[in-house]
MARGU-694888 format. One record per residue: residue in three letters; x, y, z of N, C-alpha, C in turn. Coordinates in steps of 0.1 Angstrom, whole numbers, plus 5000, padded with zeros to 4 digits. Each point is the difference from the previous one (the first is absolute). Example, Ala and Ser with C-alpha at 12.3 -4.5 7.8 and 13.67 -1.06 7.14 Angstrom:
% MARGU-694888
Ala513249435078499150125000500950125000
Ser499650114993500950115000499250115008
END
This chain:
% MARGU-694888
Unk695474325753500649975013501550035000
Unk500550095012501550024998500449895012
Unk500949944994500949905003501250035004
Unk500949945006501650005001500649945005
Unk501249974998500549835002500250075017
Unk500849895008500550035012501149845006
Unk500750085011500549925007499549905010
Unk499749894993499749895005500849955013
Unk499249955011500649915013499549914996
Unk500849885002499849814993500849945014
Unk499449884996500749875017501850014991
Unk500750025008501449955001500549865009
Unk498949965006500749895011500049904992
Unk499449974990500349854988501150024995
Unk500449874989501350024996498949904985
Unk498849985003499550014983499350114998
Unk498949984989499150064996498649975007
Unk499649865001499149995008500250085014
Unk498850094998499350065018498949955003
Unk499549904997498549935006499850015015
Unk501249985007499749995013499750145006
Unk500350074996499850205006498850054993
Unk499249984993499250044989498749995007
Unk498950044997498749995005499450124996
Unk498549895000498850084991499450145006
Unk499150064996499750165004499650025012
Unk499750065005499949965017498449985002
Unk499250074989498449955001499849844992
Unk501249944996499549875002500749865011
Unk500450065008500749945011499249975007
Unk499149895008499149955012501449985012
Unk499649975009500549955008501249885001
Unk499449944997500549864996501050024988
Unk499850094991501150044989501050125009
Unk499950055007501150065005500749895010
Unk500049935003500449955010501249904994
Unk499149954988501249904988500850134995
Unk499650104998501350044993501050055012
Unk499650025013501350045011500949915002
Unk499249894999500949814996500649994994
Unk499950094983500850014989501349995000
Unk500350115007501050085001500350105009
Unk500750065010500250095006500250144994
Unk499850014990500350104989499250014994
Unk498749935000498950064993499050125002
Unk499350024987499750175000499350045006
Unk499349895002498750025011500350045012
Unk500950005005500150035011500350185000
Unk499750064988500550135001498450074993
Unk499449894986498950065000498749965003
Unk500349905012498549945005500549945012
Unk500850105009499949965014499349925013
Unk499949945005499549935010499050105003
Unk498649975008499550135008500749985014
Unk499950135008500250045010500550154999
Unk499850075012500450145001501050044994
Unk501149955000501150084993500549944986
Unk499249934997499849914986500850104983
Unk499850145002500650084990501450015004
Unk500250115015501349975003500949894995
Unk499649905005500449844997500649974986
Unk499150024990500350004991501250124990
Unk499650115007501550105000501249965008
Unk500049955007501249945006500549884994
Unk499349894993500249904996500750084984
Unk499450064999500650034986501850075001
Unk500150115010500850084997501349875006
Unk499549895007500949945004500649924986
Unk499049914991500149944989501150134990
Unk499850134997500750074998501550025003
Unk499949985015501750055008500849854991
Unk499349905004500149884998500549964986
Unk499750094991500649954985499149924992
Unk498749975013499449894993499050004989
Unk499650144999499550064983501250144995
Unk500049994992500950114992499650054988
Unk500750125001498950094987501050044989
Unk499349974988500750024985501050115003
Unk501049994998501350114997499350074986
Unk499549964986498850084991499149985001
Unk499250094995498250004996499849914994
Unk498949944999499449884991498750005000
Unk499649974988498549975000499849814998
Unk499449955007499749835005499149954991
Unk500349954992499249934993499449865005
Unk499149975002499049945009499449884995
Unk499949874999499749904991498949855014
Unk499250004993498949935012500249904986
Unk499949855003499549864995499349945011
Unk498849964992499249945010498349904995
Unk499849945003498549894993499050005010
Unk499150064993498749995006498649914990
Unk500449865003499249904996499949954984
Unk501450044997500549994982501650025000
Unk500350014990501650024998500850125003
Unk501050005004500750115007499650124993
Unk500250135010499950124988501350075007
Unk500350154997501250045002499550174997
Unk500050025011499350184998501950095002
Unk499850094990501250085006499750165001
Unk500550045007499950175005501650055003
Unk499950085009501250125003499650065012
Unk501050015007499850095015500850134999
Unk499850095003500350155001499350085007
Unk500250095010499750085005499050094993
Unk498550025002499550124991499250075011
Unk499650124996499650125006498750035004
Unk499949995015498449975005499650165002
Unk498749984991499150144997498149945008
Unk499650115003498749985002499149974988
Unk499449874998498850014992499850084987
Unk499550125005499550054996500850064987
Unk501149995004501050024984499549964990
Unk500149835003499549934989501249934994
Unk501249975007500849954999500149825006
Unk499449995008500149915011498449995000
Unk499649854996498650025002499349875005
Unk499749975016499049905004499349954998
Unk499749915002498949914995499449955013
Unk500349995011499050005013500450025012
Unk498950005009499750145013500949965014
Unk500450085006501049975007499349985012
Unk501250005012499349985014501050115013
Unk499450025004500950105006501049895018
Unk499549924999500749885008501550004996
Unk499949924986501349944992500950135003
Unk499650134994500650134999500650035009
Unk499549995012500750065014501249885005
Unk499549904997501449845002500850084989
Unk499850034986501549984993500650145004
Unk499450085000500350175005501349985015
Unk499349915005500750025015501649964996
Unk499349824992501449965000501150064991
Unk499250114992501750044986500050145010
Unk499650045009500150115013501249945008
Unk499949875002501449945013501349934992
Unk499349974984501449974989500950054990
Unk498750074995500450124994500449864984
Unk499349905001500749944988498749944995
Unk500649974985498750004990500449904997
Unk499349905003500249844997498849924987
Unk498950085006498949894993499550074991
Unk500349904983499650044991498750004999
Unk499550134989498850044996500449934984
Unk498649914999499949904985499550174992
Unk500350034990499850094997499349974986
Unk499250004987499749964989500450154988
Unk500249974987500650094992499649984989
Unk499450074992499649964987501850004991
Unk499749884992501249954990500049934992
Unk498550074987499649954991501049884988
Unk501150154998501049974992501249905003
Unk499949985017501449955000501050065004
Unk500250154997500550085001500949995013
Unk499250025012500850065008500349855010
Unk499349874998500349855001501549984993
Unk500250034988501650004994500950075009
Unk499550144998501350055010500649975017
Unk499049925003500149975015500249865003
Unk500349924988500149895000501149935006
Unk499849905005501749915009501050014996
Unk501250085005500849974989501349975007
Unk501449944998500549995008500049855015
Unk500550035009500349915009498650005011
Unk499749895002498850015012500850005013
Unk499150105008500750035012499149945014
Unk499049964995499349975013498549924995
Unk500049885004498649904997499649895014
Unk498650035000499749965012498149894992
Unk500349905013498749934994499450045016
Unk498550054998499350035005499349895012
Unk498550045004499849895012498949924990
Unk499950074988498849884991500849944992
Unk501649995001500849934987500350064983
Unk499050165003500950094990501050055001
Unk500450004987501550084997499950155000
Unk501450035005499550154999502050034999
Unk500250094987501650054995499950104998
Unk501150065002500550184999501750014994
Unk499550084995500950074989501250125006
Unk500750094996500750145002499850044981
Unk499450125003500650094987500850125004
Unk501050044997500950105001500550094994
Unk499949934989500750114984499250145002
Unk500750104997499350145004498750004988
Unk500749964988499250014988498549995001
Unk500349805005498549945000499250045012
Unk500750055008499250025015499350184989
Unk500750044993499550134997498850004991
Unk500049894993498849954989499249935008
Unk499549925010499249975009499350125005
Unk500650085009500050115004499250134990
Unk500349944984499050114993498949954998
Unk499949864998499049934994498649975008
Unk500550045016499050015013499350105000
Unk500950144995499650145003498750034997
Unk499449964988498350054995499349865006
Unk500049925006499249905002499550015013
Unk498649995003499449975013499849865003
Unk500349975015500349865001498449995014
Unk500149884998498949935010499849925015
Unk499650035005500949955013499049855002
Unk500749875000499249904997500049905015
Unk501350045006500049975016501250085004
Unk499350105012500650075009499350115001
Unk499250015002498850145001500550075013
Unk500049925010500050065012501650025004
Unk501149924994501150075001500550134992
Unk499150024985499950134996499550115002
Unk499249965009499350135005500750065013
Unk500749905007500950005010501250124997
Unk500549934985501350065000499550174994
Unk498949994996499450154995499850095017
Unk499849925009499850095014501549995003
Unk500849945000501250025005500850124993
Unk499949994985500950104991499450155003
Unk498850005008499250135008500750015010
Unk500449965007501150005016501450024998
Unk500349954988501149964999500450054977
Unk500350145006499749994976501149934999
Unk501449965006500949974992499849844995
Unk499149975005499149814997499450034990
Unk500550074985498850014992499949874993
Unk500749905002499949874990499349875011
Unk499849874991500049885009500549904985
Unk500049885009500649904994498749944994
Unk500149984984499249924996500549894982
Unk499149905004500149944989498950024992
Unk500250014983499750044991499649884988
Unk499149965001499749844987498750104987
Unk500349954993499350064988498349914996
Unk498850035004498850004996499949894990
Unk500850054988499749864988501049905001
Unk500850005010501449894997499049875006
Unk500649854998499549885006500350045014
Unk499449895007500250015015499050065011
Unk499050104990499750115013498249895003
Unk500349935010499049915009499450035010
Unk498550074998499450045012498949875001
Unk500049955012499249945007498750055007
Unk499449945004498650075001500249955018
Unk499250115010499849985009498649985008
Unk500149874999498749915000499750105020
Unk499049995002499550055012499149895010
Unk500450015010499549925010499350035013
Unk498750014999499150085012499749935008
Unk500450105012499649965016498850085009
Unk499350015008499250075011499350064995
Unk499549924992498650044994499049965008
Unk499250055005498749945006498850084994
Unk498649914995500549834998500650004987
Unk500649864998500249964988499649864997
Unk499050004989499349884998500649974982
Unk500649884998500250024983498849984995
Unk499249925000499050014993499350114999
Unk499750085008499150125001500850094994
Unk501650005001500750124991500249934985
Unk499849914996499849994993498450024990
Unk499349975007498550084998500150134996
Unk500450085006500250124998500250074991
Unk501649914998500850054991499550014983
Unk499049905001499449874984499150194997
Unk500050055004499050134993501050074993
Unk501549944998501350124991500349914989
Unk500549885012500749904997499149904992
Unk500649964990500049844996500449875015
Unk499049875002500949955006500149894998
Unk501249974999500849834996500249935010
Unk499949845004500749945008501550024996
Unk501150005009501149975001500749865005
Unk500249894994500249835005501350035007
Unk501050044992501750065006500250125001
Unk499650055004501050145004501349994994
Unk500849885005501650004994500550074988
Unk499249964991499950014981498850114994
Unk499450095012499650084997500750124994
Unk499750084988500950084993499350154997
Unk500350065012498750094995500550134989
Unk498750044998499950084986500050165012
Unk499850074991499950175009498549995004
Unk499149974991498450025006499749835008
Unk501049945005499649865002501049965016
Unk499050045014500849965009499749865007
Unk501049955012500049875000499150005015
Unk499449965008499750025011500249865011
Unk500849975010499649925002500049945021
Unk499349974999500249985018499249875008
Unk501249945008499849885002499949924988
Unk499149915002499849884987499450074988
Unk499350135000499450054987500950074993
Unk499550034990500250084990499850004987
Unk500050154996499150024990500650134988
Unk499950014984500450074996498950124998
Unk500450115002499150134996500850104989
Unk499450004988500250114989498950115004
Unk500650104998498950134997499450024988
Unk498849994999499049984990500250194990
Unk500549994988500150144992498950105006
Unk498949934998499250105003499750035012
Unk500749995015499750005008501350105006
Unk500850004989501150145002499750115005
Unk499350074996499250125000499549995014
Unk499549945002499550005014500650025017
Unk501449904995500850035013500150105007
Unk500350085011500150155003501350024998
Unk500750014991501450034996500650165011
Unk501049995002500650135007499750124990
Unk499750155001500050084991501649994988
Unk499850054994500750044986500649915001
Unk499949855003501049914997499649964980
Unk501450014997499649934985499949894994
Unk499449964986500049834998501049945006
Unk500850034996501649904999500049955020
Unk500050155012499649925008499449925004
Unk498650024991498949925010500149864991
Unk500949954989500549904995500649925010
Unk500650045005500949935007499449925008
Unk500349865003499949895008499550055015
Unk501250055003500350065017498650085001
Unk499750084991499050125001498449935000
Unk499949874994498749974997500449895014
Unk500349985006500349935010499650095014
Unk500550115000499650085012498750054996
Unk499550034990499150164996499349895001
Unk499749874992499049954997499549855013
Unk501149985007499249865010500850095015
Unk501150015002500550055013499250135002
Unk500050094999499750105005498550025003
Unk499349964991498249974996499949895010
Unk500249904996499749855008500649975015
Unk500950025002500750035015500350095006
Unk499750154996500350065007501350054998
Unk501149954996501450025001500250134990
Unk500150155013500450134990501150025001
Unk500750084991501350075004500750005010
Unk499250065011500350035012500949835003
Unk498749945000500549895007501349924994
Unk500549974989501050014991500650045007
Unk500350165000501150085006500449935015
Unk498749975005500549955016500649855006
Unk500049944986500449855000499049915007
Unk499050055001498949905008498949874991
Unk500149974989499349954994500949894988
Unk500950094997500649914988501149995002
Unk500649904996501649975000500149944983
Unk501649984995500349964994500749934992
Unk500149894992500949954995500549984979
Unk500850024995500349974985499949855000
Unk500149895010499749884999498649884994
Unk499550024992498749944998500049885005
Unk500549915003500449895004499649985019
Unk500850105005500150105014498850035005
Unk499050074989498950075001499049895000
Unk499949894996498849884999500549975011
Unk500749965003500949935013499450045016
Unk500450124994499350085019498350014995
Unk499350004991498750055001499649845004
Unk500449904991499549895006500349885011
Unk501450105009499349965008500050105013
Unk499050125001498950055007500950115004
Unk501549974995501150135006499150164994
Unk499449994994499450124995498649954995
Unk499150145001498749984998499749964983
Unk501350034991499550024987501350034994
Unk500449914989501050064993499250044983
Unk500650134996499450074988501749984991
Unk499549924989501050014989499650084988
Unk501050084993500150094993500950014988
Unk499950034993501150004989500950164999
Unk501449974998501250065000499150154996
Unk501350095002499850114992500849974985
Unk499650064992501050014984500950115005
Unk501450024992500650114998498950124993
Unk499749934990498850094991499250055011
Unk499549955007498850065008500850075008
Unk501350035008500550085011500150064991
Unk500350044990500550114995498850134995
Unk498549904992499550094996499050055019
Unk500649975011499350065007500950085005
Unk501149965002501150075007499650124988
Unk500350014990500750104989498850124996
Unk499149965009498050065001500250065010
Unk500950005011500550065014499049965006
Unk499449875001499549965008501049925013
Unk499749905010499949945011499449904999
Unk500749814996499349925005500050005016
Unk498449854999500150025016501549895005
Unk500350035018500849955000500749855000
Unk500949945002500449874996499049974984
Unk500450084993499449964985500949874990
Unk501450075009501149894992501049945007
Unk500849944996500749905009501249964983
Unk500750135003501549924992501149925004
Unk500149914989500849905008501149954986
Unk501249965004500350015016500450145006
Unk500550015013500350105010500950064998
Unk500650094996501750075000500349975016
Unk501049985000501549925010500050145005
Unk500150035014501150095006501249935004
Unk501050085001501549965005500750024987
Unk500049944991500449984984501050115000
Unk499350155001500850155002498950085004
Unk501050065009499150145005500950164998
Unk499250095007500750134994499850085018
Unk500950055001500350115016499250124992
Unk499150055009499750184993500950045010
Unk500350124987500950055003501649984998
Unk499849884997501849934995500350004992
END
């Protein structure tokens, strides 16, 4: 991946280091009700530039709010380059952990290089919203979580905090989130080598990469975007599983889908859902007052109608024996329908997910277990495509923290 430091725009209107109040999460995780707290925030929050209000002139809007925040002094951009070293602390149901990475500008190529390589299927919705908006801003706000192999350590040492913190914000779940400046020509130049032979993974931002790949087509002098960069083996890297919750099924009887199902499946009662822990061949099912656990029986592998050339490592996966083997067979729920948001919704919440299935908010909540790093990689690195919502990293990279002008 070619990298390069750049001139950073940061909030100027503090006189600390905390920016919690201008800060906010990526604009595909904002509802309603979360945009509305963060315009409360602050008058200076990001959101207002990368997840606009709807209405007609909603982009405009957002270019105007910005170049005003500009005249205004009220973000200002590094007098040097820097590469940002990037530091998330955060507990998910155990003792704190502490992920660290690096933000730098790197160089958006098509695919097919083999530089930049996805791991799931986009939408052409999302594409046309961020297209429009970096069309009326012209500014690159929202980081792409980027992943990097860094067996050794290696290129974790060189990018490491060093120096004065310039900007720390706690988030809307009560994570920490710190940023660094590196400057020295040296170390920005050893970073900068240490990127060069490595292909990195894109672990959230699919659809803003693909974005800035159609824009650097309109526009060559956009050959970069803003991303952050965390290393594969370092502590920290926490993918949560996205438990799924089906609606408009007609009919839907549990008992009878559960009948069904008992010709793959193993079937267990389920007493709590709560403290259910599922394995990859082991999902959770549950709606209204029932529920029940279903494993896929080994020898009953073979049988599924798997997608062509999909390989082991995919059809391992949780998500995949989940669609291939009860959704798509047993309900009906194909691709298509997926693509068109008519059947499933979703949540990283297990807790969330028992909650609305029992009570009647949804026909059926399906619990699943996480993806592994291990597992994204030997499918990602097979050039395959999990299906989508496979993962759910957490926590969220912060917009606002620092952004980059193309072109500046």
């Amino acid at each position: 991946m070619d990298i390069e430091p750049f001139h950073g725009y940061r909030y100027a209107g503090a006189t600390r280091t905390d920016v919690s109040p201008i800060v906010a999460p990526p604009y595909d995780q904002i509802s309603p009700e979360t945009q509305e707290r963060l315009h409360a925030m602050s008058p200076h929050n990001i959101v207002r530039v990368t997840y606009p209000r709807d209405g007609g002139e909603k982009y405009r809007q957002a270019a105007s709010v910005l170049e005003a925040w500009l005249a205004q002094g009220v973000w200002r951009r590094d007098e040097r380059p820097a590469i940002y070293p990037y530091q998330q602390t955060y507990s998910v149901g155990g003792p704190s952990v502490t992920r660290t990475g690096f933000i730098a500008l790197g160089e958006v190529s098509d695919y097919a290089r083999g530089v930049v390589l996805p791991h799931e299927r986009t939408h052409a919705g999302p594409k046309e919203d961020r297209m429009r908006l970096l069309e009326a801003t012209a500014a690159d706000i929202g980081l792409l979580f980027m992943l990097v192999s860094d067996a050794d350590g290696e290129l974790g040492h060189a990018a490491a905090p060093v120096g004065e913190l310039i900007a720390e914000a706690e988030d809307l779940r009560g994570e920490h989130h710190r940023v660094w400046r590196i400057t020295d020509d040296a170390a920005l130049a050893r970073i900068v080598t240490l990127m060069a032979p490595r292909p990195v993974i894109i672990a959230d931002g699919h659809h803003r990469y693909e974005t800035a790949v159609a824009y650097r087509q309109r526009h060559p002098h956009a050959a970069r975007k803003m991303m952050a960069f965390f290393a594969l083996e370092a502590p920290g890297l926490t993918i949560l599983a996205n438990h799924r919750l089906v609606h408009g099924v007609q009919p839907f009887d549990f008992d009878d889908f559960v009948q069904m199902a008992s010709r793959w499946f193993a079937v267990a009662p389920l007493d709590d859902p709560l403290t259910f822990r599922p394995a990859p061949a082991s999902i959770g099912v549950v709606s209204g007052p029932d529920a029940a656990a279903l494993t896929l029986r080994p020898e009953s592998r073979d049988l599924i109608g798997w997608p062509s050339g999909t390989s082991p490592a995919w059809r391992a996966l949780a998500v995949s024996i989940l669609h291939e083997g009860l959704l798509r067979p047993l309900l009906g729920i194909t691709d298509a329908r997926l693509d068109a948001k008519t059947h499933v919704d979703y949540t990283a919440d297990l807790a969330e997910a028992v909650r609305l299935a029992r009570a009647g908010t949804y026909q059926a909540a399906f619990l699943i277990a996480p993806t592994t790093p291990a597992e994204l990689q030997a499918v990602v690195r097979g050039g395959e495509l999990m299906p989508q919502k496979s993962t759910h990293f957490y926590p969220k990279l912060l917009d606002g923290l620092v952004f980059h002008r193309l072109g500046a």
